[in-house]
N, C-alpha and C positions, 0 to 999 in steps of 0.2 A: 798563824794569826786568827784563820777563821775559826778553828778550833777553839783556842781561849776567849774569844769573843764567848762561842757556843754555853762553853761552862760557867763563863761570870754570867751570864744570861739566864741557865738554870739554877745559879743559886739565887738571882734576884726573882726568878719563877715562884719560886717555892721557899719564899722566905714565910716562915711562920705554918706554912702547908699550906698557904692562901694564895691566891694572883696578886702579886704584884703591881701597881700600877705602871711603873715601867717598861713590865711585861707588856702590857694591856697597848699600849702607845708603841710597842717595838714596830717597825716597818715590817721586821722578818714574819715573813705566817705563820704561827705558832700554837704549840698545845701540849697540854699537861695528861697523863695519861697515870691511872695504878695498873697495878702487875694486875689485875684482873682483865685490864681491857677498854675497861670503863673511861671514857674522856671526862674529865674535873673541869677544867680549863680551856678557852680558846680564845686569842685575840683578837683586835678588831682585823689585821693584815688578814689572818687566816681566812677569817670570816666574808672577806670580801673574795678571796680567791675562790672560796667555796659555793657562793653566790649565798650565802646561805645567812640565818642570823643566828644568836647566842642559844636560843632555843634548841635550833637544828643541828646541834653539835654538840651542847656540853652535855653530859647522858647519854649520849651514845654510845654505839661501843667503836674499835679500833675498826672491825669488820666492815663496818659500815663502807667507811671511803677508803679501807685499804685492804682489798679482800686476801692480795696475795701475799700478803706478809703480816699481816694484825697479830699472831703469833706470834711471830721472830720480833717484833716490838714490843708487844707486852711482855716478853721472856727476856729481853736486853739485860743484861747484868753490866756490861761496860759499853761506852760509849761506839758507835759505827756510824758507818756512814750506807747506804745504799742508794745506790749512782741512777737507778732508770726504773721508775715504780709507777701505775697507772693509778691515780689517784681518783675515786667515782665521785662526782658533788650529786648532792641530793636531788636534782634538777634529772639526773639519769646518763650527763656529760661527763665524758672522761679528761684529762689533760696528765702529762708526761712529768714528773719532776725527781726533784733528787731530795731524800730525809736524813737530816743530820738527827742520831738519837742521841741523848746525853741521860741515864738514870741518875738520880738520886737516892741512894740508899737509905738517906737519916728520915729523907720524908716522907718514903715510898712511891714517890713518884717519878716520872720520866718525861724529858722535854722533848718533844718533838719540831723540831723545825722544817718546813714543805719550801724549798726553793724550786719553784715552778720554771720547768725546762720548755715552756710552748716557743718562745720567740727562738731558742734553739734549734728545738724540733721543727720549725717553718724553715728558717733558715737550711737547714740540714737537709727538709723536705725537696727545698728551690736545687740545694748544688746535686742532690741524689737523679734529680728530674735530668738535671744536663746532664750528669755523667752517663741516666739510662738512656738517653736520645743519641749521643755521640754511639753509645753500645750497641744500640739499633742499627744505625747507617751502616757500621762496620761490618755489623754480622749480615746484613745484609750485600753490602758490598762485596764481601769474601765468598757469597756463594758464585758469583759469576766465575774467577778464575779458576773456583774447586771444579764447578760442572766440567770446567771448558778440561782438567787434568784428568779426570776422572773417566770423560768421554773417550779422549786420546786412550789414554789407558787401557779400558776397555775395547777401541777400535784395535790397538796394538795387538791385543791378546787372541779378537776375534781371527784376525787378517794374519798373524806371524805365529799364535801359540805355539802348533803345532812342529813349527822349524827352530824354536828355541831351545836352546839346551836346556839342560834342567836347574842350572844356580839361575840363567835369566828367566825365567818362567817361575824360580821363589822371590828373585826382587820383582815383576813386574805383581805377583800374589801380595808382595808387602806394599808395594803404591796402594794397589786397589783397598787394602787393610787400610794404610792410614789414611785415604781419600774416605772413607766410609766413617773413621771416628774421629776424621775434624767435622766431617759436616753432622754428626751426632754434638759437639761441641757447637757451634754454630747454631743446633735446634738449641739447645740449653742455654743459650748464653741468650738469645732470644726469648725464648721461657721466660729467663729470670728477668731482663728487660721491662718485658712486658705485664710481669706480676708485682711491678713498680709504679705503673704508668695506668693499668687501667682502673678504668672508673670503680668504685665497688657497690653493690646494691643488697644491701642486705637486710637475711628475713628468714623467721624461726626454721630452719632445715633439721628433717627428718636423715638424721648420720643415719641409721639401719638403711634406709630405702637406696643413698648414696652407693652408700660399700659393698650394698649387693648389687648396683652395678658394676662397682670394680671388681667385686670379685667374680661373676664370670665373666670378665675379660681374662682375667688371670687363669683361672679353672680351665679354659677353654685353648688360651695360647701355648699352655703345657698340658695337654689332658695325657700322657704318660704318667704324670706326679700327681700323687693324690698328698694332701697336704690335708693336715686338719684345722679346719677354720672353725675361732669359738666368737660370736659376738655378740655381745648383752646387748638386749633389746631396751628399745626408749629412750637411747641417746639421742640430745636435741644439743643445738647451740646457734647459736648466730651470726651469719656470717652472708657472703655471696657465695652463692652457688657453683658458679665456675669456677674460682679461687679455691672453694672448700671440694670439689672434685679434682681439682690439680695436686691438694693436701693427701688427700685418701689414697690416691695413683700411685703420689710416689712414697708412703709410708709403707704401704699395704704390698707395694711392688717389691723394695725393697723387702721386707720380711720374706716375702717367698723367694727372692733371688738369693740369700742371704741362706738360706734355710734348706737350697737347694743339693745340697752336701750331707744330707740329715737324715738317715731309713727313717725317724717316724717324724715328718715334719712336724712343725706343730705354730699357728696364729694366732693371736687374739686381741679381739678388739672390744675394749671397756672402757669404764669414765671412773674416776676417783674425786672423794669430794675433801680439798686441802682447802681450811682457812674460808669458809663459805665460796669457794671456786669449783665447777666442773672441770677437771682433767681429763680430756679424751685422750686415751692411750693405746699405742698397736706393741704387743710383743708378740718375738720370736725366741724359739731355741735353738738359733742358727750361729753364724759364726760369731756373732759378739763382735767387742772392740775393746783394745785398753783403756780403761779412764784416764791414763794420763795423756791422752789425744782428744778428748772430749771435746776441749774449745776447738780445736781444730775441724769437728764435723760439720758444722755451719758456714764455713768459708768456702766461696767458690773455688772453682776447681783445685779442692781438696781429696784426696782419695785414701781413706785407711787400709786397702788392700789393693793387691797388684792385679794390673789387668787379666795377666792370666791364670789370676784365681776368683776375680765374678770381673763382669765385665762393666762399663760405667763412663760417666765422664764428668763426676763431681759438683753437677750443677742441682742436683735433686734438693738435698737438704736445705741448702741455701736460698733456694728458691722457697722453700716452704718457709722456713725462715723468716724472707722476708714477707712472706702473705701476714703471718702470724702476725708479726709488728705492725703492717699497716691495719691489719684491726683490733692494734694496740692489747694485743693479748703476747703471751711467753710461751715461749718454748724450751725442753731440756728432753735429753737421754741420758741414759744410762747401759751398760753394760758389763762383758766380761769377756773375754776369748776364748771364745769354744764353749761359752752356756748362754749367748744369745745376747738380745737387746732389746729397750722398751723406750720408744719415743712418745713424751706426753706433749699437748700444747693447750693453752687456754685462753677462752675468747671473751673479751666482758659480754656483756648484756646491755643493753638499751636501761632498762630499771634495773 
C-alpha cells in the first residue's frame, strides 16, 4: 500500500516536469531530485522538517543533507527503500529517518520521500537505556560470585596443587581458564553498557595524536612482534574523546591480534572520502573473515573465529558499533580469509 501510494505520488510530482500542487500540500516530506544531484523540488512538509525554506533546498545538491548516500540516490534507476540514514539540516542538526526513492524515467527525475524516524529513535533511545541499566546490575552482580569461585579455586590450587593428580590439576587449570574469560565477558558486556549510557562531549580530535597512543600500548605489550604500522597524518573528526579512544583500542587492537599469525604483519590507518563523508579506516593483512558473516560482526557476543585461534569475547565491535551510532555516524567492514580486513566508520560534523 505504501509503496503504491509512493508511485501515484511521483507521477502527480512530476507531472508536466513541474511540482505539482498536490505534491506541494502532501503531508509526506518530499523532493524532486535529476540524475545529477541537483534538487528541483521540495515541499512545504520537507521543508519544515528541515527547518529550512524553499531557498535553502531547491538548488542544492543531494550532498548537502545526505552526505552518505546522495550518490546511491542520484544513481537510483528503480525504486528502494533505505531503512536508517542521518539526514544534515542546514542549521548543522542531524535527525535519523528512512527514504522512500521512486525515479521517473520519462521525466528524469526522482521522488524522494524523508519519513523522519526521531520519535522512533527516542523511543528506541528510553527501552535501550533500561535494557543497558538492567546490563549494568547484572554484570555487576555476577562479579561477586565469579571472585568468590575464582578465589576458592585458586586457594584450592595453592593449598592441594601439589597432591593432585594430573586430570585434577587439568580440570582445576580449566575453572581458573573459564573463571578468567567470564570475568573478560563481564568487563565487555560493561564496556558496551556503558558506551550506551554515558554522556558524550564532543570536539574536533586530532585521530594521529589518538592512535599514537594506542599504538604504543600495542608496540609495547608485544614488543617481540614488530608489526608495520602505516598512518596518514591529518586525520581529524568529531567526536568524544573517550568514546573515540575505546574506537581506536579496539580497531587497532584487533588488527594486530588478527595479524598476529603474519611473518610480515602489516596496519594501517587512513581516511577515505565517499559522497562528501570522511571515512576513517584501520586495515590489516591478517586473518580476514568471510563476507557471508559480515552482519554478524556487530552483534554482541559474536565470534568469527575460535578461541583457540586468537582469543576474544565478542564484545569489541559491537561496542564500537554502538559509539558510532550514538554520534549518529556508520559503520561497515569488509574482508577476506586469509587476506585480512578493513573496518571504516563515519562521524557527521557539527556543519
Amino acid at each position: 500500500m505504501a509503496d503504491s501510494i509512493t508511485r501515484h505520488m511521483t507521477n502527480l510530482a512530476t507531472h508536466n516536469g513541474a511540482a505539482d500542487p498536490l505534491f506541494e500540500l502532501h503531508p509526506a516530506p518530499s523532493l524532486l531530485h535529476g540524475r545529477d544531484g541537483g534538487i528541483v523540488h521540495a515541499n512545504a512538509a520537507l521543508q519544515q522538517l528541515l527547518r529550512s525554506n524553499g531557498a535553502d533546498v531547491e538548488g542544492a545538491r543531494l550532498a548537502d543533507f545526505f552526505p552518505e548516500v546522495s550518490t546511491q540516490l542520484a544513481e537510483a534507476v528503480t525504486p528502494l527503500c533505505l531503512k536508517r540514514v542521518a539526514v544534515r539540516r542546514p542549521d548543522g542538526s542531524n535527525l535519523i529517518a528512512r527514504l522512500q526513492v521512486v525515479p521517473n524515467a520519462r521525466w528524469g527525475l526522482t521522488l524522494l520521500c524523508v519519513e523522519d524516524l526521531s520519535e522512533y529513535e527516542q523511543e528506541l533511545s528510553a527501552a535501550n537505556k533500561e535494557f543497558e541499566s538492567l546490563t549494568s546490575a547484572a554484570g555487576h552482580d555476577l562479579r561477586g560470585p565469579l571472585r568468590i569461585l575464582k578465589g576458592f579455586a585458586e586457594a584450592l590450587d595453592d593449598e592441594c596443587g601439589a597432591t593432585l593428580n594430573e586430570e585434577c590439576r587439568n580440570f582445576l587449570k580449566e575453572i581458573l581458564k573459564a573463571s578468567d574469560r567470564m570475568d573478560g565477558l563481564i568487563d565487555g558486556l560493561l564496556t558496551f553498557s556503558r558506551a550506551g549510557r554515558a554522556e558524550l562531549s564532543c570536539e574536533n580530535l586530532d585521530i594521529g595524536t589518538l592512535a599514537e597512543l594506542v599504538h604504543y600500548d600495542l608496540r609495547h605489550a608485544a614488543i617481540e612482534r614488530t608489526v608495520n604500522f602505516e598512518m596518514q597524518p591529518g586525520i581529524s573528526a568529531w567526536g568524544d574523546v573517550r568514546q573515540m579512544m575505546t574506537i581506536l583500542r579496539t580497531l587497532l587492537g584487533n588488527a594486530w591480534k588478527y595479524t598476529s599469525r603474519k611473518a610480515q604483519a602489516a596496519v594501517r590507518l587512513y581516511s577515505e572520502e565517499r559522497e562528501g563523508a570522511t571515512w576513517i579506516c584501520v586495515s590489516d593483512n591478517g586473518a580476514g573473515f568471510d563476507m557471508g558473516q559480515a552482519t554478524r560482526l556487530f552483534r554482541p557476543f559474536t565470534r568469527l573465529h575460535r578461541q583457540d585461534e586468537f582469543a576474544g569475547h565478542g564484545m569489541g565491535l559491537a561496542t564500537v558499533s554502538r559509539i558510532v551510532q550514538r554520534h549518529g555516524g556508520r559503520i561497515e567492514a569488509e574482508g577476506a580469509v586469509g587476506e585480512g580486513a578493513t573496518v571504516r566508520f563515519w562521524l557527521p560534523r557539527p556543519d
